[in-house]
N, C-alpha and C positions, 0 to 999 in steps of 0.2 A: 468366516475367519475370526480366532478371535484378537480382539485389540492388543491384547499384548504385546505381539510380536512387531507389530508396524511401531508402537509407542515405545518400546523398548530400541526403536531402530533410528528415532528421531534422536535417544536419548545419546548413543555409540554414534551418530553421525555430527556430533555439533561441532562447529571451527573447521568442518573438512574435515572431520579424522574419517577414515574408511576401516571397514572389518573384514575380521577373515570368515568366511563360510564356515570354516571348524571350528571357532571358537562357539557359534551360534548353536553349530550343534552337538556342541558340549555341554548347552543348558537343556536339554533334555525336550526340546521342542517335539512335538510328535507333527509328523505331516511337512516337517522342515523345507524339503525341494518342493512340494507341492504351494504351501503357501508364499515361499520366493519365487517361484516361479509366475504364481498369481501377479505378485505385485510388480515383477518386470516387465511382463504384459501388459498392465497398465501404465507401467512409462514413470514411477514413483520411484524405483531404485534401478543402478546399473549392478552390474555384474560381470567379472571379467576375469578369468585367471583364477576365479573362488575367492577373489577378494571386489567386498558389496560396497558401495558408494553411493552417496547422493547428492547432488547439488543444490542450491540454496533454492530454485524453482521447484525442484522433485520434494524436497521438504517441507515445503509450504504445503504444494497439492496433498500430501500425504497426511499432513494435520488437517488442513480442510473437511477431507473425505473421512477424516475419525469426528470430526463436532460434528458434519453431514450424519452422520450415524449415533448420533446421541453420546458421544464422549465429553467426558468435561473439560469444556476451554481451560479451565482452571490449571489441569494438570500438564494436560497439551503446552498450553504458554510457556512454563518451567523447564519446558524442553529445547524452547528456541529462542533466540537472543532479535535485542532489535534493530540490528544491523541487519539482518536479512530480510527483514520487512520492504527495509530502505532500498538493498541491493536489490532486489527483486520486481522493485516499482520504478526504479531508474531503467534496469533492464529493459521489464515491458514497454515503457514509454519509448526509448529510445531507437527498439526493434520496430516500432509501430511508425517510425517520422516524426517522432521528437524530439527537439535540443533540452539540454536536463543538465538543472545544477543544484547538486545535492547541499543541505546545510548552507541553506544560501540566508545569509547573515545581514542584515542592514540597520540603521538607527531610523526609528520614527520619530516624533516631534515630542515626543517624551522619555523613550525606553529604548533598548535594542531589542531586536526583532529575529526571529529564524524560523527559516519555513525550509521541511524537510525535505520534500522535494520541489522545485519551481522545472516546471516543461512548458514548452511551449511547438506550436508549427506555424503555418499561414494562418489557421482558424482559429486553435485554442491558444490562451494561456491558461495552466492549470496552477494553482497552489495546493498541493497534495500534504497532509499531516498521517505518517504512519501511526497508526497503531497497536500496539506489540497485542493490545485485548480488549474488543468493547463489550464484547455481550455479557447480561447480567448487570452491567452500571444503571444506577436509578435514571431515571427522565433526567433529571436535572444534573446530575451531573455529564450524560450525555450532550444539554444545551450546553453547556459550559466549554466541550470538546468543541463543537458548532459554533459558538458565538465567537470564541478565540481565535480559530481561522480566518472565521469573517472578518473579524480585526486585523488580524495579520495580512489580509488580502485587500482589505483599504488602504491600511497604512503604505502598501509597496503603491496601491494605484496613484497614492499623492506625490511618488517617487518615477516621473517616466523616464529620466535621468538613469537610472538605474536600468532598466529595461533598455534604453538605447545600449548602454555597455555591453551587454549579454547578448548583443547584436538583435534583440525580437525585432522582426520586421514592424513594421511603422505600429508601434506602442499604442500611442496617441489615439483617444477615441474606441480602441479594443476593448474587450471586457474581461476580467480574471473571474478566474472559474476557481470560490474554496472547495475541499473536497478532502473527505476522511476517506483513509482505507484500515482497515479491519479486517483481524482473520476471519471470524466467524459472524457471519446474515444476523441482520437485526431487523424488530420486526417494521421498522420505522427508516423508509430506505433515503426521506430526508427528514432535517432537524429545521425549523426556519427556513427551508430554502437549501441549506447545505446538505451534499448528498456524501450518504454512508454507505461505501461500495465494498463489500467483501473482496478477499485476493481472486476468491473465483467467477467471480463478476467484474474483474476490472478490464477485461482486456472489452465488453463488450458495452463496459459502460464509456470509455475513452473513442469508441467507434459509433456510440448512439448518441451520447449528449448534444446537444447543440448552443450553438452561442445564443441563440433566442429563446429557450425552451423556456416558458413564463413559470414555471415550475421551478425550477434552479434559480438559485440566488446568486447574480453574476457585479461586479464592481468594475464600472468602467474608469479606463485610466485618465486623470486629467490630463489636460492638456496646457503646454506648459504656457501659451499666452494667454489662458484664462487667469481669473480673478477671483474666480469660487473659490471657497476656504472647504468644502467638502463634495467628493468624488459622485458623479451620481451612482444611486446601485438600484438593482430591481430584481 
């Protein structure tokens, strides 16, 4: 099938706008019902009444499955806003048994601070930084994504105060989990320890992670009758 038509679909669908079947096939598509019909089978677009929609889930998988096939991120990105990054990674979390608070804002001991998405359940807490586009950034500006997190995910651990608000079950002694999400697989699935999880690997990355995994770079939170001036991490 060629790219066009999916790319062309990201492009009529952003903000929610929906199309009409005839206008589509007004641009002279050859094979029109055949290749919508493709991609409603795959579960990427609805279809209803002859007018095509997608939600902010089916739009992600849909750009996914065009950089999966060699399309460039580049042009892809231009197509989607980063808002639906965010909505999409609140979703997942949330549908999975996660508490989730988007744009979660706080002061560290020097700056103010915001982490895009913070989730947590019994097991995890996650600090999640959406992505709107990593692949193609040099090494180092990649650490730079990685090291920021990880900043951001000490800075909250020196905060258990904070965490008690948000009701996480006993903070204290737990460990935050940084963690980037990104549209399109990179070949380096962590940076330092912080792990780069594509949209189509997130649902299996949130279900396999673990809080011990010596591989992931985790920051446990202090505890508020300690005397440490810094959180331990590993």
């Amino acid at each position: 099938m060629p790219v066009d038509l999916p790319l062309k679909l990201l492009q009529l669908t952003g903000g929610g706008s929906a199309v009409n079947i005839q206008d589509l096939d007004a641009m002279g598509q050859i094979g029109l019902d055949y290749k919508l019909a493709e991609l409603a089978e795959r579960g990427v677009i609805t279809i209803r009444d002859g007018i095509l929609s997608m939600d902010g889930r089916q739009r992600l998988m849909l750009a996914e499955q065009l950089i999966h096939n060699g399309f460039d991120p580049k042009k892809i990105s231009r197509s989607l806003r980063w808002q639906e990054f965010e909505d999409f990674t609140e979703h997942v979390l949330c549908e999975n048994g996660f508490s989730t608070r988007k744009h979660f804002v706080f002061k560290s001991r020097t700056r103010r601070m915001e982490i895009d998405i913070l989730a947590w359940n019994d097991t995890l807490i996650l600090a999640v930084d959406c992505k709107h586009w990593l692949r193609g950034l040099s090494t180092g500006r990649m650490k730079e994504a990685a090291h920021a997190q990880l900043e951001r995910a000490i800075a909250l651990s020196r905060k258990p105060e904070l965490l008690y608000r948000l009701k996480v079950k006993q903070p204290e002694g737990r460990s935050i989990i940084p963690a980037i999400l990104a549209l399109g697989e990179l070949r380096e699935p962590l940076i330092d320890g912080v792990p780069i999880v594509s949209v189509s690997k997130f649902l299996s990355f949130i279900y396999g992670v673990s809080p011990v995994d010596d591989a992931v770079r985790r920051v446990r939170v202090m505890n508020t009758q300690s005397h440490l001036t810094n959180p331990g991490t590993s």
